[in-house]
Every structure is written in C-alpha cells, then in structure tokens.
N, C-alpha and C positions, 0 to 999 in steps of 0.2 A: 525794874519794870519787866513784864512779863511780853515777851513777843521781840522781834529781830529791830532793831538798833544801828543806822547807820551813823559813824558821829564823824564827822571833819573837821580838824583842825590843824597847829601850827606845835610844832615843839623845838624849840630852841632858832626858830626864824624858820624852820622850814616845815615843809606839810608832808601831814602825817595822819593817819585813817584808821577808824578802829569800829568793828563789830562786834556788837554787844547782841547774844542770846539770853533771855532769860536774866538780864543783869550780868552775867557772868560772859566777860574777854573771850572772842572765841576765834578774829584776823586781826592783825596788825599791820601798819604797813608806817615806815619812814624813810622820808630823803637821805640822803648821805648830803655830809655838809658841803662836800667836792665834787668836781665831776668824776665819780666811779661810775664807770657803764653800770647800767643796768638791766638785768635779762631781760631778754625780746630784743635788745638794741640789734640792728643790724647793720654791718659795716662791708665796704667795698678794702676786701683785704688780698694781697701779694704771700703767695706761700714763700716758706723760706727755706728751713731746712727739714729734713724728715727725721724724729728720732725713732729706730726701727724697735726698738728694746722696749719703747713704750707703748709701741701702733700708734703711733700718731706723727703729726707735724707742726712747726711752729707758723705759724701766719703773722705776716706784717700789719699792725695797723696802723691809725693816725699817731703823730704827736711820739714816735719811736717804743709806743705799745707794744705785746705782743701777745697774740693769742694762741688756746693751743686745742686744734683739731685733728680728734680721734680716728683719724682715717690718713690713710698711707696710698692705698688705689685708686689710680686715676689722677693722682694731684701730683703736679712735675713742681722744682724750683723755680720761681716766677713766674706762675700762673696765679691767673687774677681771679678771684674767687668772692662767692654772694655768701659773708658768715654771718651767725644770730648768737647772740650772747647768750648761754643755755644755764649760767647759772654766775656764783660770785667768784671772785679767783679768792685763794685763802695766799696770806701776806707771802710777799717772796715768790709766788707763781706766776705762770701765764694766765691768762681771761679763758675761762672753759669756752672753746664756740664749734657751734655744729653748721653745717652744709643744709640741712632739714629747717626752711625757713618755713615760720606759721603768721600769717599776719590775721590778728587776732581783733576782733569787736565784742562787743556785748551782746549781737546775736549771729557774728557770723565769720568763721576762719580761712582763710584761702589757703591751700598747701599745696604749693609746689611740686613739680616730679611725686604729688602723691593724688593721681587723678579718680575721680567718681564724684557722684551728688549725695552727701551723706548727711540723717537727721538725727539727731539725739535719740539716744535708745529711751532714755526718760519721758518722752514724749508717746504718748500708749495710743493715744485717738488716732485712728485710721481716716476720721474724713480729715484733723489738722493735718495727717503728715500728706493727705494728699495733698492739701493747699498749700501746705511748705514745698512740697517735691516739685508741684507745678510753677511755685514763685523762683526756687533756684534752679530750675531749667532757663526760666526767662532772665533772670539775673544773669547768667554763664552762657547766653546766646553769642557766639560768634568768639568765645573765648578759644586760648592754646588749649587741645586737648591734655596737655602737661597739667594744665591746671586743676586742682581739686576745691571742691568746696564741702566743709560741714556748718549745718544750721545747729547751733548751740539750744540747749534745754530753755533758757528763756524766750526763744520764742515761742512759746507755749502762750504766753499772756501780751505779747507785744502786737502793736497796730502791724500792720501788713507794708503802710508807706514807710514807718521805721525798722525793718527787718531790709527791706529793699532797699532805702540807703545803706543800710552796712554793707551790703551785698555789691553795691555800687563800689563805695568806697573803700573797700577793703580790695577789689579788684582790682582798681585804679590805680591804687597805691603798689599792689603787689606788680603789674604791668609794668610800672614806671621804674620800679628797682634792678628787677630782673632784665631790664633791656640797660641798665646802667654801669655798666662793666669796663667802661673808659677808665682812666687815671689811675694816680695813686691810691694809698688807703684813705679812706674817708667813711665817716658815719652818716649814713643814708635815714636809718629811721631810729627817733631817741627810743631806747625803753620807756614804758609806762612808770609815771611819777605813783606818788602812794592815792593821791584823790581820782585819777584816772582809772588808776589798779582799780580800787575799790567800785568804781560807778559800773566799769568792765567785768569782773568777776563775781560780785560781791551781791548784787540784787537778785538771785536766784537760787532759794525761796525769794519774794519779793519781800523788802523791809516793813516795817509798822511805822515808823519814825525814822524820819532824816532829821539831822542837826548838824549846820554846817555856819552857825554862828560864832564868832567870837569865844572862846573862853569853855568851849560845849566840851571838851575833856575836863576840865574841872568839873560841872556840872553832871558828867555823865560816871564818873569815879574812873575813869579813864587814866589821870597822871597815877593815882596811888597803883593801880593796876600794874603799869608799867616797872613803875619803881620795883616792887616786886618782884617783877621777871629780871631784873638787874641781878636779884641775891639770891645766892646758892638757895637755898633753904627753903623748901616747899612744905606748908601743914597741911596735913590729912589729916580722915577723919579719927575720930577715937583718941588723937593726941599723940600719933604716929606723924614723921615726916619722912621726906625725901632729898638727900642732897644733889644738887645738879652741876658738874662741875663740868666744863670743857677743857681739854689739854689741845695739845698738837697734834696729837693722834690718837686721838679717839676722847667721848665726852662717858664720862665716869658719873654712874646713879646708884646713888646709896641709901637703901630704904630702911628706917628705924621702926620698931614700934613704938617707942616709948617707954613708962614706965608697966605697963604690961607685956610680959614676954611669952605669953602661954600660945601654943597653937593656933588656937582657933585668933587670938589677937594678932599673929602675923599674918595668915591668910586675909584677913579681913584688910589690914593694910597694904600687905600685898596685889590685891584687887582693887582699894583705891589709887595705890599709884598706878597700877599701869593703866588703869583707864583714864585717868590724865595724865601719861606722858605723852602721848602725841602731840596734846593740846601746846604743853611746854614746850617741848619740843620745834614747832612748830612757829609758837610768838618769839623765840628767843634766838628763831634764827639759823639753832645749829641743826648739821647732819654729821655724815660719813658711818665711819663705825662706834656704836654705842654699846655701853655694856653694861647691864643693870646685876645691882649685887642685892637681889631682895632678900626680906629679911626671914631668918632660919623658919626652915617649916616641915614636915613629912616629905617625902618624895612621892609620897602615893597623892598630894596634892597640886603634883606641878600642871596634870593635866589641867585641872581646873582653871589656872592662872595661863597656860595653854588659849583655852579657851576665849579668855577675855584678851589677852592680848590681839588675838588673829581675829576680834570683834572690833577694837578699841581703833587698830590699822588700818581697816578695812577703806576707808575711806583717803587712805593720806599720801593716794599717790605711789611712787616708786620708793618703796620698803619693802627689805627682805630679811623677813622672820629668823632667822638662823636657830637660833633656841638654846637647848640646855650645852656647858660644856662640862667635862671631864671636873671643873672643879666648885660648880653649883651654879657659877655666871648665868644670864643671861643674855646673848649677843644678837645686836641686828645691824642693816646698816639702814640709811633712810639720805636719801640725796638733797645736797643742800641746794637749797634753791631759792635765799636768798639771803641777804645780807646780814652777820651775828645780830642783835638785836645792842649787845656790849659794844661794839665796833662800833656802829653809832651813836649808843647815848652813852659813854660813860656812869654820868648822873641824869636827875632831870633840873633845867636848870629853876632854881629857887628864886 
C-alpha cells in the first residue's frame, strides 16, 4: 500500500507496533517479555559510589538495580536523585540513566533545569507559531521558571484543546515527580510500552491507515518483516547482499556484490547498502560501534558513497560518521536507544 501505515499488534502475548511506508518496515517497537525498564522510565534513585576512571557514578535503584550516571559533579554518596532511563543497559551492565528528565507527549515536552518556551523548527507559519507561542505562555502561567517547555512538530495539524491538555498534563506530571524526592529508589513514571511509543512519536507525518485489529501484522506482512530482521543476511539490489552481524563490541557489515564483481557492480551495491543501514540498523535494535566492510571498489569513489551515507544518517539521531580507516573499513558509531530486536524475539512464535 502506498502511503504511512500505522499497524498494532501482539507478538508472542505482548504488544508490539509497526510503521509501514510505502509498504516497506520503516519503526518497530516491542515489549520485553520482563520488566526491563525501559527508556524514558524515570526512577527516584540513591547515588552510590562514584567511579572516577569512567566519569560517572553508580545509582541505587529499586529491587537492588543499579544504574549508571555519567556525571561525577555535584552528586555526593547518598544523595537522592530524579534519574530517566536514557537508553538499554547491554547484558552484565548497569541501566544507562541521565539527571536531564524530558517528560514527553505527542505534542508537547516539559524539560526540567532546561527553561524557555520553545516551537518546532518544522513548523514554518508565523501566524501558527504565534498561536502556539501564545497557547504555551498560558499553559506555563505560574510555572517554576526551571521549567522549560517545547511544542513538538505535530502540533502543526492538532485541535488547540488537544495540544493544551498535553501541556496540562505533561506539567503536572513533571510537577508532581520533581517535588517527589522522599524515600528510597522507586519508579516514579513507567517508560512508553510499544502502542504508546507509537501513538506518541509515530503520527508525524500523520498516518493514512490505522490497523490495530487482531491478527493486522499478518495481514499487513508485518511477521515475515520481522523475521527477516532476525537473520544476518540482507538482499540488495542487482543480487548483491549485506551481512549484519552483532558481537560484543561492535556490530560487523559485510557487503557482497554477488556474482558480478566489476566496479561499477560494487559501487552500485555499495550505495544500496548504505542507504539501508540506518534503516536496519535501527529495526534491529543495535548501536555503539559499527563497522562496514563494503565491497572492493576505486578510492576515487569513496566520496560518492561519502555522500550517501552523510544523506542516508542524516535523519537518525546521535550518529557519528567517523569514515574511511587505514585499512578500507568503514567506521561509525550510532547510540543504542533501544532494545536488540534478537534480545526479544529470538523467533516469531509459529
């Protein structure tokens, strides 16, 4: 189907969210089968010890967790501290969490110690950003000047009484945490589940189709998608692929052409992979450091693939290009921000 595709459903008993472009996977989102926090959570946490070697500290939280925040100044041992789950802990780790809480809606974010009235730079009309400017003035009347607020890019097409309740309650809620600094560790506000994530992040472009019936990942080719992203093995075009493999330190990309080896057939393949690895990248979960071994080609062509890569990025967030090494690699890193896509489904269950 041509046009944005919202589709909710269920995978292996729990719920799971998927964005179709053009037919083609382009968000994912699933539960974990456990309670693993998940980013955005934010927890009423007890510092613990500081490790100086790494800039950071460890934090107490519930249930004999612990978290670990990248900051050393200002935080003593046993101080009670407001942290936000800023991404996934990789196995054997602490929970990443940061001091910098964002309490997040579909059109509207409160930020903490980061004060001003701020409107999506996506939004161009100067009489809406006036009515928005004028709306989160009255929204943020009588507010902590600590407090900050940005109006997200969908309110571009949102009624005004719905823009003003998130503005409402996004305040409220941030109000009520922030003055909540009694007791032990505790989880003050859950992360966004995957149908949440999706209604929150997800409708801006706005969708063509919702489908949040029964059985609508089959229907929508949704499970075979998935499945997919489970195995190494990516086909491009021309009859070239790409292998995707993750280690423990760092995820390994091995682009083939095929049975054509000439020049112009690697470049060509080379261009198709990297314009979908974000994509992968992205549904499958992983970050940190990546290292792509594309396939043999001139040097007088890397710019090209230069190019498309620093196009293909452009949109994904906190990635840094790093580029060509000493022995033809290609290296970046891209921050994980959220849970392997393998960690939760193994398979799909049949």
């Amino acid at each position: 189907m041509i046009g944005r595709v919202l589709v909710l459903d269920e995978i292996a008993g729990r719920q799971a969210a998927a964005l179709l472009v053009d037919g083609r996977l382009e968000e994912l989102a699933v539960d974990p089968a456990d309670d693993t926090p998940l980013p955005g959570a934010i927890y009423r946490a007890v510092a613990d010890r500081p490790v100086k070697g790494q800039g950071g500290i460890f934090v107490k939280l519930p249930q004999g967790a612990s978290g670990f925040l990248r900051q050393i100044s200002g935080v003593a041992p046993g101080q009670r501290l407001l942290v936000q789950v800023s991404g996934p802990a990789e196995a054997g780790k602490a929970l990443p969490v940061t001091t910098r809480l964002l309490f997040k809606s579909r059109f509207a974010i409160i930020t903490p110690d980061a004060p001003g009235l701020n409107i999506s730079r996506r939004i161009k009309d100067e009489d809406l950003r006036s009515g928005l400017a004028a709306m989160a003035e009255a929204g943020m009347a009588g507010a902590s000047p600590a407090l900050g607020l940005i109006l997200r890019s969908g309110c571009a097409e949102a009624e005004e009484d719905a823009i003003a309740e998130d503005i409402a309650a996004m305040r409220g809620l941030a109000e009520a945490v922030l003055a909540d600094l009694n007791g032990g560790p505790e989880l003050l506000v859950d992360g966004a589940g995957a149908h949440e994530l999706a209604f929150r992040d997800w409708l801006d472009p706005a969708v063509d189709e919702a489908d949040t019936e029964a059985g609508s990942f089959e229907r929508h080719g949704v499970i075979e998608a998935v499945e997919e992203l489970l195995a190494p093995r990516i086909g491009l075009e021309g009859g070239g692929h790409m292998m995707l493999e993750p280690t423990r330190a760092l995820v390994a990309v091995d682009v083939n052409t095929g049975p054509d080896t000439s020049p112009a057939a690697s470049l060509k393949v080379n261009i198709a992979a990297a314009r979908d690895l974000p994509r992968q990248l992205r549904l499958r979960g992983l970050g940190g450091q990546v290292v792509v071994d594309f396939a043999p080609m001139p040097k007088r062509d890397r710019h090209i693939l230069d190019q498309v890569m620093k196009a293909a990025f452009k949109a994904e967030g906190e990635t840094n290009l790093a580029g060509w090494t000493t022995l033809g690699l290609y290296e970046l890193t891209r921050k994980r921000d959220r849970l392997p896509l393998a960690s939760l489904l193994d398979r799909i269950p049949g």
